[in-house]
Every structure is written in structure tokens, then in C-alpha cells.
BAGUTOR-954623 format. One record per atom (N, C-alpha, C): residue number from 1; residue in three letters; chain; atom name; y, x, z. Coordinates in steps of 0.02 Angstrom, whole numbers, plus 50000, padded with zeros to 5 digits. Each point is the difference from the previous one (the first is absolute). Example, Ala and Ser with C-alpha at 12.3 -4.5 7.8 and 13.67 -1.06 7.14 Angstrom:
<rec><k>1</k><r>ALA</r><c>A</c><a>N</a><north>49716</north><east>50660</east><up>50390</up></rec>
<rec><k>1</k><r>ALA</r><c>A</c><a>CA</a><north>50059</north><east>49955</east><up>50000</up></rec>
<rec><k>1</k><r>ALA</r><c>A</c><a>C</a><north>50060</north><east>50045</east><up>50000</up></rec>
<rec><k>2</k><r>SER</r><c>A</c><a>N</a><north>50053</north><east>49982</east><up>49964</up></rec>
<rec><k>2</k><r>SER</r><c>A</c><a>CA</a><north>50059</north><east>50042</east><up>50003</up></rec>
<rec><k>2</k><r>SER</r><c>A</c><a>C</a><north>50055</north><east>49961</east><up>50037</up></rec>
//
This chain:
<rec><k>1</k><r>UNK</r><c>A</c><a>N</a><north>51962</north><east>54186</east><up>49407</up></rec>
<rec><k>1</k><r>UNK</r><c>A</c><a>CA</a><north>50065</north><east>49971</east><up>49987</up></rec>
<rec><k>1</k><r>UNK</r><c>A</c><a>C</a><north>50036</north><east>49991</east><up>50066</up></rec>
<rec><k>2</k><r>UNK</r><c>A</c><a>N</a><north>50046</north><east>50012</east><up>50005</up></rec>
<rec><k>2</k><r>UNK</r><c>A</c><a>CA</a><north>50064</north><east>49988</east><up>50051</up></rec>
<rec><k>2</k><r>UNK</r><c>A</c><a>C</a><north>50006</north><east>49922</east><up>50015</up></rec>
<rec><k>3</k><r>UNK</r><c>A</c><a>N</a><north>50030</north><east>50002</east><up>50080</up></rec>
<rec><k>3</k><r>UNK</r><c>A</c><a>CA</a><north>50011</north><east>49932</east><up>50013</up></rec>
<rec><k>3</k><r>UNK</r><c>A</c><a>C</a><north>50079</north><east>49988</east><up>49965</up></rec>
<rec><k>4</k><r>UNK</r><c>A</c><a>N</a><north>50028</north><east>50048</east><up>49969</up></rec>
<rec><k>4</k><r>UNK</r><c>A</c><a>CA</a><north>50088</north><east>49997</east><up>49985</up></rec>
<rec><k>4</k><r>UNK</r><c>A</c><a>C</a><north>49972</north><east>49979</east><up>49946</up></rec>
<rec><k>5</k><r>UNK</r><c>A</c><a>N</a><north>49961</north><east>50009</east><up>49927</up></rec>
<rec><k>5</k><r>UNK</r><c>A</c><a>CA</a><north>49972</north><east>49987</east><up>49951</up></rec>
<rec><k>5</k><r>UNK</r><c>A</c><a>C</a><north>50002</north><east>49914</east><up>49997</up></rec>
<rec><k>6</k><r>UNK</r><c>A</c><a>N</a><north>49948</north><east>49982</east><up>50049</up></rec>
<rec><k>6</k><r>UNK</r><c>A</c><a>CA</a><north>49980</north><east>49920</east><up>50012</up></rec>
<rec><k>6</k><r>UNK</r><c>A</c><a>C</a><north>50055</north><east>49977</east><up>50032</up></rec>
<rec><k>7</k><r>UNK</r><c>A</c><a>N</a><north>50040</north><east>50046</east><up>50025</up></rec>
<rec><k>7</k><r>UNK</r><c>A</c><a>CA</a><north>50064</north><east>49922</east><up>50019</up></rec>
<rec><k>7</k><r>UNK</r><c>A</c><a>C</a><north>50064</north><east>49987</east><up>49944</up></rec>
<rec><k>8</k><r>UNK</r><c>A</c><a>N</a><north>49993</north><east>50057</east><up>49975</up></rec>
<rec><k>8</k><r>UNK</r><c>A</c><a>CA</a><north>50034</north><east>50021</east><up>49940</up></rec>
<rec><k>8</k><r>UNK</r><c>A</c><a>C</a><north>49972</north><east>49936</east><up>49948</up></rec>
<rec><k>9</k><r>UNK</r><c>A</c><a>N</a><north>49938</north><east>50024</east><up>49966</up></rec>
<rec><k>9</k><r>UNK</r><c>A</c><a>CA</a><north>49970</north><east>49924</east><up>49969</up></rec>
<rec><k>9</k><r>UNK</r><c>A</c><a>C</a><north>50021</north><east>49941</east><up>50019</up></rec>
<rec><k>10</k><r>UNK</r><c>A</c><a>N</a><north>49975</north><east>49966</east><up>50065</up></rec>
<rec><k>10</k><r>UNK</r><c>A</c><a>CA</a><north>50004</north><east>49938</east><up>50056</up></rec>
<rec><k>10</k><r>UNK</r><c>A</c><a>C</a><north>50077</north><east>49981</east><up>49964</up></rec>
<rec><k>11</k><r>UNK</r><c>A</c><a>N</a><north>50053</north><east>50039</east><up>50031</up></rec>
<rec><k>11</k><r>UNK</r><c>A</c><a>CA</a><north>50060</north><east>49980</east><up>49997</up></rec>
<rec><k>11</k><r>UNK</r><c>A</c><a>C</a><north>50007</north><east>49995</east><up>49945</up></rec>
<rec><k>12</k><r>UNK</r><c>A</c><a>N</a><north>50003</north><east>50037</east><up>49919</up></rec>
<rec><k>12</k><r>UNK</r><c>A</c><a>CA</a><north>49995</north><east>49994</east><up>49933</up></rec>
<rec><k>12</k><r>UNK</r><c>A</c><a>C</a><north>49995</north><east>49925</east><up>49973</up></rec>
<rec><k>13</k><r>UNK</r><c>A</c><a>N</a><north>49926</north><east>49989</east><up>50043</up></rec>
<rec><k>13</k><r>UNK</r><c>A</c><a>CA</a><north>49966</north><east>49937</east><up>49963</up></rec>
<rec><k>13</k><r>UNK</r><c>A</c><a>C</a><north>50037</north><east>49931</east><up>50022</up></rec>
<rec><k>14</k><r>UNK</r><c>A</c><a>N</a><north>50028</north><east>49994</east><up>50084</up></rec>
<rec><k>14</k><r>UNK</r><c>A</c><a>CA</a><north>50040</north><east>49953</east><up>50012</up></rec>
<rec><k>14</k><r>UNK</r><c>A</c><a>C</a><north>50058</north><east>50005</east><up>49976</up></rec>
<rec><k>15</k><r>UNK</r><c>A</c><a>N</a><north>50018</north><east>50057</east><up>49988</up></rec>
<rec><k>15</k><r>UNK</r><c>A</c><a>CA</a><north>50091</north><east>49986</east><up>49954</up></rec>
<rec><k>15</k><r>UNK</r><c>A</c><a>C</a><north>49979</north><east>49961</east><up>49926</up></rec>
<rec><k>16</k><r>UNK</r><c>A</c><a>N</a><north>49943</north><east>50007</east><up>49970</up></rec>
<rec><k>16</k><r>UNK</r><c>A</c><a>CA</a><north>49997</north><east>49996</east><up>49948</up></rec>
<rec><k>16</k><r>UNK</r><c>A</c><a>C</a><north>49967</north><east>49920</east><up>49976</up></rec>
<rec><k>17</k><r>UNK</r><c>A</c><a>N</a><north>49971</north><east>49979</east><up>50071</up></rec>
<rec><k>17</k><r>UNK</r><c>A</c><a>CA</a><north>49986</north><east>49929</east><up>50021</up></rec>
<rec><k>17</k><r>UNK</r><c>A</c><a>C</a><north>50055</north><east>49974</east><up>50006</up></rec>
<rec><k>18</k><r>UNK</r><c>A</c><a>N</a><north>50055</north><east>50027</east><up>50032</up></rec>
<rec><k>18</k><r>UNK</r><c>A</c><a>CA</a><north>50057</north><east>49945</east><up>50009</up></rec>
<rec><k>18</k><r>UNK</r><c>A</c><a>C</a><north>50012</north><east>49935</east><up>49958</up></rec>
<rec><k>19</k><r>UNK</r><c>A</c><a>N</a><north>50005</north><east>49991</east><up>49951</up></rec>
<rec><k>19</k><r>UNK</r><c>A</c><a>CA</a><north>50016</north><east>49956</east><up>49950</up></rec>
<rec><k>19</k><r>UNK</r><c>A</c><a>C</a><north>49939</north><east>49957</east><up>49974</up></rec>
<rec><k>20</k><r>UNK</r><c>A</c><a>N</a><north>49958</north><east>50003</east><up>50057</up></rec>
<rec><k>20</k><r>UNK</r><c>A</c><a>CA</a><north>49925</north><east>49950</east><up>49980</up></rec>
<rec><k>20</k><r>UNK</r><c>A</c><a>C</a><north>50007</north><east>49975</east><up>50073</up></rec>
<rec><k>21</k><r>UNK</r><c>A</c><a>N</a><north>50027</north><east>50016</east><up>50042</up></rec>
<rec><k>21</k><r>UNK</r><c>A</c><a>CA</a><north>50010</north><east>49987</east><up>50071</up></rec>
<rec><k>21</k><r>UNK</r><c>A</c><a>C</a><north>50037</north><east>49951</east><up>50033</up></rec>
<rec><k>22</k><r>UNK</r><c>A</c><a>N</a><north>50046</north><east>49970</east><up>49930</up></rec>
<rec><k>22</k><r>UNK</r><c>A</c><a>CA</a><north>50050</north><east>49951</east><up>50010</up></rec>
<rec><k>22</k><r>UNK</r><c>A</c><a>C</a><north>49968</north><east>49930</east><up>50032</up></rec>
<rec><k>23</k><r>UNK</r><c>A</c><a>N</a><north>50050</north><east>49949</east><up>50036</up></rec>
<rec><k>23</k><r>UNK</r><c>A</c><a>CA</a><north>49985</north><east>49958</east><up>50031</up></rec>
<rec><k>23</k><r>UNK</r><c>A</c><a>C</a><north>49986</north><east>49950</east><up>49956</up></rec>
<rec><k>24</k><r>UNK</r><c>A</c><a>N</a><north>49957</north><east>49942</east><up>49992</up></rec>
<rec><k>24</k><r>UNK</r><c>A</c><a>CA</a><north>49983</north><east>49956</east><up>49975</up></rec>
<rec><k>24</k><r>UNK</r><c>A</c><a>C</a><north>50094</north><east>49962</east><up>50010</up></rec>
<rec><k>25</k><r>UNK</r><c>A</c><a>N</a><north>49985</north><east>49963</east><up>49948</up></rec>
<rec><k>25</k><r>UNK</r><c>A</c><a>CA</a><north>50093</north><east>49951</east><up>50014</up></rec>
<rec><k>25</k><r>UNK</r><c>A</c><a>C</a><north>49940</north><east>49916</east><up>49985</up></rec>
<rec><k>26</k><r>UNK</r><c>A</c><a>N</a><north>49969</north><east>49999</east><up>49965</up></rec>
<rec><k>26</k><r>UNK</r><c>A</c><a>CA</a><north>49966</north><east>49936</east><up>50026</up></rec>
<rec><k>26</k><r>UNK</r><c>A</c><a>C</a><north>49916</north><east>49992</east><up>49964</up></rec>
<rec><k>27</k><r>UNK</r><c>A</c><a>N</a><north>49979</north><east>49950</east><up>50027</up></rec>
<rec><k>27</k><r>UNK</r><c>A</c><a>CA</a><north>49915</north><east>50009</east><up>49997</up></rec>
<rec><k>27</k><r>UNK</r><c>A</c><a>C</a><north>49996</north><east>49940</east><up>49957</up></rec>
<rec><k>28</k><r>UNK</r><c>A</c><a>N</a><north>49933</north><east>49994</east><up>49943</up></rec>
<rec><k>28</k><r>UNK</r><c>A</c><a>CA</a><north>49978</north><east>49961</east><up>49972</up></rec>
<rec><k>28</k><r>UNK</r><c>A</c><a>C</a><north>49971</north><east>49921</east><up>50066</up></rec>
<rec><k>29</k><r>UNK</r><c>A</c><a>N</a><north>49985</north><east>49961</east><up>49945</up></rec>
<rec><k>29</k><r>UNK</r><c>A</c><a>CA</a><north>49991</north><east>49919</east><up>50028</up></rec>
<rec><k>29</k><r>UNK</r><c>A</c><a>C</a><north>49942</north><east>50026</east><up>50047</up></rec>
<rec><k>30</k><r>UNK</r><c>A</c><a>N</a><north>49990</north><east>49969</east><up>50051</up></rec>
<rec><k>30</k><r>UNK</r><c>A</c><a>CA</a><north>49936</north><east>50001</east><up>50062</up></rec>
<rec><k>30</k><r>UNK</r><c>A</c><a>C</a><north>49931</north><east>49956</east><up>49947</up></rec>
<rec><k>31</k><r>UNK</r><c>A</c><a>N</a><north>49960</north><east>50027</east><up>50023</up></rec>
<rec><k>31</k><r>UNK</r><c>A</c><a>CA</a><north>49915</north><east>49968</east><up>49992</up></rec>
<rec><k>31</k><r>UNK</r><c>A</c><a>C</a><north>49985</north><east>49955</east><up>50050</up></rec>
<rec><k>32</k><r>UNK</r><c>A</c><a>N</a><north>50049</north><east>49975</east><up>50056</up></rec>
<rec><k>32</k><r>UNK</r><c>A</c><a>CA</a><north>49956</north><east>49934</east><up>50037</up></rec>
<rec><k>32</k><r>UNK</r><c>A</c><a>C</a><north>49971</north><east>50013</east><up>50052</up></rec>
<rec><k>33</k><r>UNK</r><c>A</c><a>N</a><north>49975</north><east>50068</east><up>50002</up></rec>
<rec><k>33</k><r>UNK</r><c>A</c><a>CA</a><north>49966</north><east>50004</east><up>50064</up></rec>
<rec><k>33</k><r>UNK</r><c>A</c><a>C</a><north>49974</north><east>50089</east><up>50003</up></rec>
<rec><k>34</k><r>UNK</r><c>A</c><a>N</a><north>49980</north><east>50006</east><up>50066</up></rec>
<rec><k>34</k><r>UNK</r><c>A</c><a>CA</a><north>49976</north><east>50064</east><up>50017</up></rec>
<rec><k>34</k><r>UNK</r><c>A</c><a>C</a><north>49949</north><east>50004</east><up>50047</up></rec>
<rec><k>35</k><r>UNK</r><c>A</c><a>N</a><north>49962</north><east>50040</east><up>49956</up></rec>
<rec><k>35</k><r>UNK</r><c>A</c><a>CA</a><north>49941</north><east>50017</east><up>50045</up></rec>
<rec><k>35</k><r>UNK</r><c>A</c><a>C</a><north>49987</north><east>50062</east><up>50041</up></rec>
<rec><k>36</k><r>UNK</r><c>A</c><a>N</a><north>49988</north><east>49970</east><up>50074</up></rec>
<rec><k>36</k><r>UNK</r><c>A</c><a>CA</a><north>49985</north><east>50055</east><up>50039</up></rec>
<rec><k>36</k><r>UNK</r><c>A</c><a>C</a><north>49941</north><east>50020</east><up>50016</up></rec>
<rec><k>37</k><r>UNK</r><c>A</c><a>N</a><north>49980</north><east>50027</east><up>50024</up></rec>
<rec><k>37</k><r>UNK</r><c>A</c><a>CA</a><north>49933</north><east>50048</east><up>50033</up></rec>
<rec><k>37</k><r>UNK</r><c>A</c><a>C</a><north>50021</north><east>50014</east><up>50093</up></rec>
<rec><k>38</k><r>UNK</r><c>A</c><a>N</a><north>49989</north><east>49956</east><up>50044</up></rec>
<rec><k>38</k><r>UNK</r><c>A</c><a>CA</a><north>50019</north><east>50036</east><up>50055</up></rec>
<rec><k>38</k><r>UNK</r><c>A</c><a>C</a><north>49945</north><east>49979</east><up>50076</up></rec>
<rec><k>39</k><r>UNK</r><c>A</c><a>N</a><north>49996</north><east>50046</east><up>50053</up></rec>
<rec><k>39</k><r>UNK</r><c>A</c><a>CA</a><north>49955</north><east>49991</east><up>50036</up></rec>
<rec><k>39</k><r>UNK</r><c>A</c><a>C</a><north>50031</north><east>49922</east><up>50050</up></rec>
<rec><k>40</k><r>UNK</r><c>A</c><a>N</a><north>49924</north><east>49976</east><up>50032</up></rec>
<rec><k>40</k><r>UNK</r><c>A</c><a>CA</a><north>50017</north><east>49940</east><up>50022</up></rec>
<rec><k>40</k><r>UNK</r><c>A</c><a>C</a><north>50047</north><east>49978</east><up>50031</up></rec>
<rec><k>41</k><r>UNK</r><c>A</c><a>N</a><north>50044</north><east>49977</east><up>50031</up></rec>
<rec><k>41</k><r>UNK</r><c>A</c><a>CA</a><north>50037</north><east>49969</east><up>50037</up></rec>
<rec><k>41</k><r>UNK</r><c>A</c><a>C</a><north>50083</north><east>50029</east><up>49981</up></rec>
<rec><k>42</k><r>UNK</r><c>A</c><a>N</a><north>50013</north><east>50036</east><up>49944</up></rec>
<rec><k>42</k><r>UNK</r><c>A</c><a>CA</a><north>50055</north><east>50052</east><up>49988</up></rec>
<rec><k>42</k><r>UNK</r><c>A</c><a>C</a><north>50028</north><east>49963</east><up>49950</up></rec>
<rec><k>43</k><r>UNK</r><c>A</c><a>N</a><north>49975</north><east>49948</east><up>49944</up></rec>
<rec><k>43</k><r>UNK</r><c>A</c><a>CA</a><north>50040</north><east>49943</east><up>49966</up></rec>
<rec><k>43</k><r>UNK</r><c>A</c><a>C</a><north>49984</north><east>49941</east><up>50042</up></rec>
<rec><k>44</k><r>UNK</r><c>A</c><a>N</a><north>50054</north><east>49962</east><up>50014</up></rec>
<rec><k>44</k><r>UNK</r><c>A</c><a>CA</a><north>50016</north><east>49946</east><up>50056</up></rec>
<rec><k>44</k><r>UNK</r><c>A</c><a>C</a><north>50007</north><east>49943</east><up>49958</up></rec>
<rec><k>45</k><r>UNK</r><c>A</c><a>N</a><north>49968</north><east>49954</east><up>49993</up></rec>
<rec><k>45</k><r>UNK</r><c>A</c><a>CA</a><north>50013</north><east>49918</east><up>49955</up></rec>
<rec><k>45</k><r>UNK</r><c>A</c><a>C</a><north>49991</north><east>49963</east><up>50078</up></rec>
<rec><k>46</k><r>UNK</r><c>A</c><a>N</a><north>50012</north><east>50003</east><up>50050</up></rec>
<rec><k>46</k><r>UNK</r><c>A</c><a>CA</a><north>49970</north><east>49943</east><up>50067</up></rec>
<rec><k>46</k><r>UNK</r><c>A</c><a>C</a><north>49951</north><east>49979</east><up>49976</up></rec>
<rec><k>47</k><r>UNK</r><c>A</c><a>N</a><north>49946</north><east>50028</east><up>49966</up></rec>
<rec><k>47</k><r>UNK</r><c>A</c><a>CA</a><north>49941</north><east>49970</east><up>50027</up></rec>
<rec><k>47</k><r>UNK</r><c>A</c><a>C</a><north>49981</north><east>50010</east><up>50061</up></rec>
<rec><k>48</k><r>UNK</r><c>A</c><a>N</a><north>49988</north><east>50067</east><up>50001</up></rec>
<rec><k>48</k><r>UNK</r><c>A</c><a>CA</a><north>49978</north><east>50008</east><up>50081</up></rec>
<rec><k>48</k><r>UNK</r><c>A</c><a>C</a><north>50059</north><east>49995</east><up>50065</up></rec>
<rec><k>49</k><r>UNK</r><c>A</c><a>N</a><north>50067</north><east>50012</east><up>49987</up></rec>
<rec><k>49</k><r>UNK</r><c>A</c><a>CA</a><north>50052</north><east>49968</east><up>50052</up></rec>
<rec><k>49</k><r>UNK</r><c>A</c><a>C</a><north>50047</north><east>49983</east><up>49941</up></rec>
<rec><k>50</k><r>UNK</r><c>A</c><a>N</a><north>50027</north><east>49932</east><up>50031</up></rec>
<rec><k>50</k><r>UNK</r><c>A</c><a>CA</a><north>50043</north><east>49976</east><up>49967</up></rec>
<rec><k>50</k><r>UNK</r><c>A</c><a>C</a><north>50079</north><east>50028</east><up>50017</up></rec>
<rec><k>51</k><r>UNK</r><c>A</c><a>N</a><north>49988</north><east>50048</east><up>50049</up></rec>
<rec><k>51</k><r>UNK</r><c>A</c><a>CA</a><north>50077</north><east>50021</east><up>50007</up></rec>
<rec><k>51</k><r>UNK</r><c>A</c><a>C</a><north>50000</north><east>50081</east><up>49959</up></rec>
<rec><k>52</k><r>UNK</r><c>A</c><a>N</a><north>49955</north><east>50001</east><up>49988</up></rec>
<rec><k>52</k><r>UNK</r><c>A</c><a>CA</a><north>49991</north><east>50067</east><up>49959</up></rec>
<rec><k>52</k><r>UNK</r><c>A</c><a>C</a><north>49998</north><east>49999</east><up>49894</up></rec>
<rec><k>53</k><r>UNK</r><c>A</c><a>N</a><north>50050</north><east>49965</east><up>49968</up></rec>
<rec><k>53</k><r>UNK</r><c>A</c><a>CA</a><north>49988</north><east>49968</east><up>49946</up></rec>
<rec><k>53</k><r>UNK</r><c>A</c><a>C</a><north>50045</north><east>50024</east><up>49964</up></rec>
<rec><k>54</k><r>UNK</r><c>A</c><a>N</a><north>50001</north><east>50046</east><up>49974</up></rec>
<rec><k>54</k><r>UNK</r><c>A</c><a>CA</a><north>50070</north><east>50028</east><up>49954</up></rec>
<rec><k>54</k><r>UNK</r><c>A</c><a>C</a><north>49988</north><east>50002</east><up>49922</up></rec>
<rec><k>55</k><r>UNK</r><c>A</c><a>N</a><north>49925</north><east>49993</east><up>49986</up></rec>
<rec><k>55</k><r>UNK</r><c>A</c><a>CA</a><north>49981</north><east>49984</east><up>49923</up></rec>
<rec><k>55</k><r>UNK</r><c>A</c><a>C</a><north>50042</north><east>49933</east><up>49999</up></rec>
<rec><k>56</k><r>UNK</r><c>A</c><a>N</a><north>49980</north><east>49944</east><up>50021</up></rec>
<rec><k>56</k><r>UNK</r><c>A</c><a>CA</a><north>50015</north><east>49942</east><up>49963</up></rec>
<rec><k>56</k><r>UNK</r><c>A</c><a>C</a><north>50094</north><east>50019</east><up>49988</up></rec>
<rec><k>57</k><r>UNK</r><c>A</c><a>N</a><north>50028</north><east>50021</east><up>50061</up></rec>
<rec><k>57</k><r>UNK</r><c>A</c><a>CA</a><north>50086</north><east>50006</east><up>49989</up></rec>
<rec><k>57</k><r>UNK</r><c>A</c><a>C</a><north>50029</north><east>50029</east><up>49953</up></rec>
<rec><k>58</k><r>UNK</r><c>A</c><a>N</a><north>49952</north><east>50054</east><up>49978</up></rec>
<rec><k>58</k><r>UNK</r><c>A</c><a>CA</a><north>49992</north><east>50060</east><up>49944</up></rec>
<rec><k>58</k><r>UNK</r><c>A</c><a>C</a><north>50013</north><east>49947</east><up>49904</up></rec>
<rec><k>59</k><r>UNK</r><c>A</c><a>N</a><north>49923</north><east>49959</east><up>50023</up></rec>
<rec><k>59</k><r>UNK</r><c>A</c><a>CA</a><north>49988</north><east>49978</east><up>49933</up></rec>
<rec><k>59</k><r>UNK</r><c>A</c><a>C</a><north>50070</north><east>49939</east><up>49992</up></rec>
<rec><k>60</k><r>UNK</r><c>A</c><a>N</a><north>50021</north><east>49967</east><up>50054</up></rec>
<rec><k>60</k><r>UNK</r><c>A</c><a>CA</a><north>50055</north><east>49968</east><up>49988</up></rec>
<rec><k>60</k><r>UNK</r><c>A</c><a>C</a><north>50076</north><east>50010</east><up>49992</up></rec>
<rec><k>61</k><r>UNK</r><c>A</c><a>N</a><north>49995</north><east>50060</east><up>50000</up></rec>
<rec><k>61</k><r>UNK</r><c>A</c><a>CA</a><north>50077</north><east>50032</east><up>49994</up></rec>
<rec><k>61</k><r>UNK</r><c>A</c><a>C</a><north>50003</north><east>50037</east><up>49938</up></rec>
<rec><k>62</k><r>UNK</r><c>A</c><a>N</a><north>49928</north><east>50017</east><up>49969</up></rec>
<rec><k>62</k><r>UNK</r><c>A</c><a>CA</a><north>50000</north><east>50044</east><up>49945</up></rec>
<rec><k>62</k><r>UNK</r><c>A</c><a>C</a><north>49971</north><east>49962</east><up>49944</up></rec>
<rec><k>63</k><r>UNK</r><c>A</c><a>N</a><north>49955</north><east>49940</east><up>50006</up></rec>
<rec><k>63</k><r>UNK</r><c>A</c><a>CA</a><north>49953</north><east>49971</east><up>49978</up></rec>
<rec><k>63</k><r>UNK</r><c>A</c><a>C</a><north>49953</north><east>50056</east><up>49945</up></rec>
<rec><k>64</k><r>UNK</r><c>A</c><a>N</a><north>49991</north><east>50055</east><up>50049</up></rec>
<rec><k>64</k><r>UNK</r><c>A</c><a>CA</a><north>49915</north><east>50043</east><up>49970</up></rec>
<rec><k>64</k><r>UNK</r><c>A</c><a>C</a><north>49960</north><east>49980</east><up>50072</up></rec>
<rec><k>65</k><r>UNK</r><c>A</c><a>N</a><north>49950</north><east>49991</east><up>49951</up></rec>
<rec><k>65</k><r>UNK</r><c>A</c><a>CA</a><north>49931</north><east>49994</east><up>50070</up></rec>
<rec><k>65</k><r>UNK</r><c>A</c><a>C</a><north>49955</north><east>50059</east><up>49994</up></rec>
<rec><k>66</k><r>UNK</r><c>A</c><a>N</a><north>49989</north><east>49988</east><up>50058</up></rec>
<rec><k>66</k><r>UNK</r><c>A</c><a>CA</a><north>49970</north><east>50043</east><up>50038</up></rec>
<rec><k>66</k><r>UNK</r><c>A</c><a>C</a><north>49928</north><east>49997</east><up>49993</up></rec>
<rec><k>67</k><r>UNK</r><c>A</c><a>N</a><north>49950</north><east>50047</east><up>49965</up></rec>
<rec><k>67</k><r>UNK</r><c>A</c><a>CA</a><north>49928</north><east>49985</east><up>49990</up></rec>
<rec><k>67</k><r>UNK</r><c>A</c><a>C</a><north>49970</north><east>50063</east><up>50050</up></rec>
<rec><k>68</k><r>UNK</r><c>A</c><a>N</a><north>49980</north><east>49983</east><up>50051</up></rec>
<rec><k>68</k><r>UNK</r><c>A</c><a>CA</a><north>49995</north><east>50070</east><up>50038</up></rec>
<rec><k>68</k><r>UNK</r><c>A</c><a>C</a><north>49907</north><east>50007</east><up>50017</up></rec>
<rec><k>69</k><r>UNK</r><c>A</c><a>N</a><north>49981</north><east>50049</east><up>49990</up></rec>
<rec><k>69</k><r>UNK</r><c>A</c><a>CA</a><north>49932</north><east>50033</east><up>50007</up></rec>
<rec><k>69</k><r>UNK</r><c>A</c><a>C</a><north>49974</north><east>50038</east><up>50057</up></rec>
<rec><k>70</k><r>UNK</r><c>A</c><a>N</a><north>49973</north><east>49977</east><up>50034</up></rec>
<rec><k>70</k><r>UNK</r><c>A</c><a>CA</a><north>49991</north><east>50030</east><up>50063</up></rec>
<rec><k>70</k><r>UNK</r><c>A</c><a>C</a><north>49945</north><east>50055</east><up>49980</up></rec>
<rec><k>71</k><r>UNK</r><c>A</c><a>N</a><north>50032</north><east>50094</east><up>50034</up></rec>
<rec><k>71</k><r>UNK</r><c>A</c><a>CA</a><north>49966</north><east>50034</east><up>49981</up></rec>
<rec><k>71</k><r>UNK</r><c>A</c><a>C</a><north>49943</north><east>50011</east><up>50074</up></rec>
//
């Protein structure tokens, strides 16, 4: 098969996606919180420096908390 074939398809299938592609206009109610998975020192609560703390600012501006899992 031709590479003109497969771009031929490619392009087909995104014209034909267009109309599933539309932008969200608004999102259902939040669950409270989110859970992450991330390596050590890369989610910041100041435990280990207190000038390094952007969870707690996070959970108070959004009120979701933050349940984070150190991988």
C-alpha cells in the first residue's frame, strides 16, 4: 500500500472526527479530590520545606485534596 493511500485514510478519518472533537462548554460537579501517583519530592505539601508548599494553596482555592502516592 502507498504512503498517498494512508494519508489519504489519516486525513478522511480526522475530517470525519471533526464533530466528536468539539470543545467541552462545561464539566459535571467535582468528586473532592484527586489522586496522584508521583516520584518523591515532585508533590510539595512543606513537609519537607515549608517554602516549597503548593498542595495546601491548591486544596484551598479549589477545596479538592490532594491524596498523593509516592511512586
Amino acid at each position: 500500500m502507498s504512503h498517498r493511500f494512508f494519508t489519504t485514510v489519516a486525513v478522511s478519518a480526522l475530517v470525519a472526527a471533526q464533530p466528536l472533537l468539539a470543545q467541552v462548554a462545561e464539566i459535571g460537579a467535582g468528586e473532592g479530590q484527586v489522586d496522584i501517583v508521583a516520584w518523591a519530592g515532585y508533590i510539595e505539601r512543606g513537609e519537607t520545606d515549608p517554602a516549597f508548599d503548593w498542595v495546601t494553596k491548591f486544596e484551598e482555592a479549589t477545596g479538592c485534596m490532594v491524596n498523593v502516592k509516592t511512586a
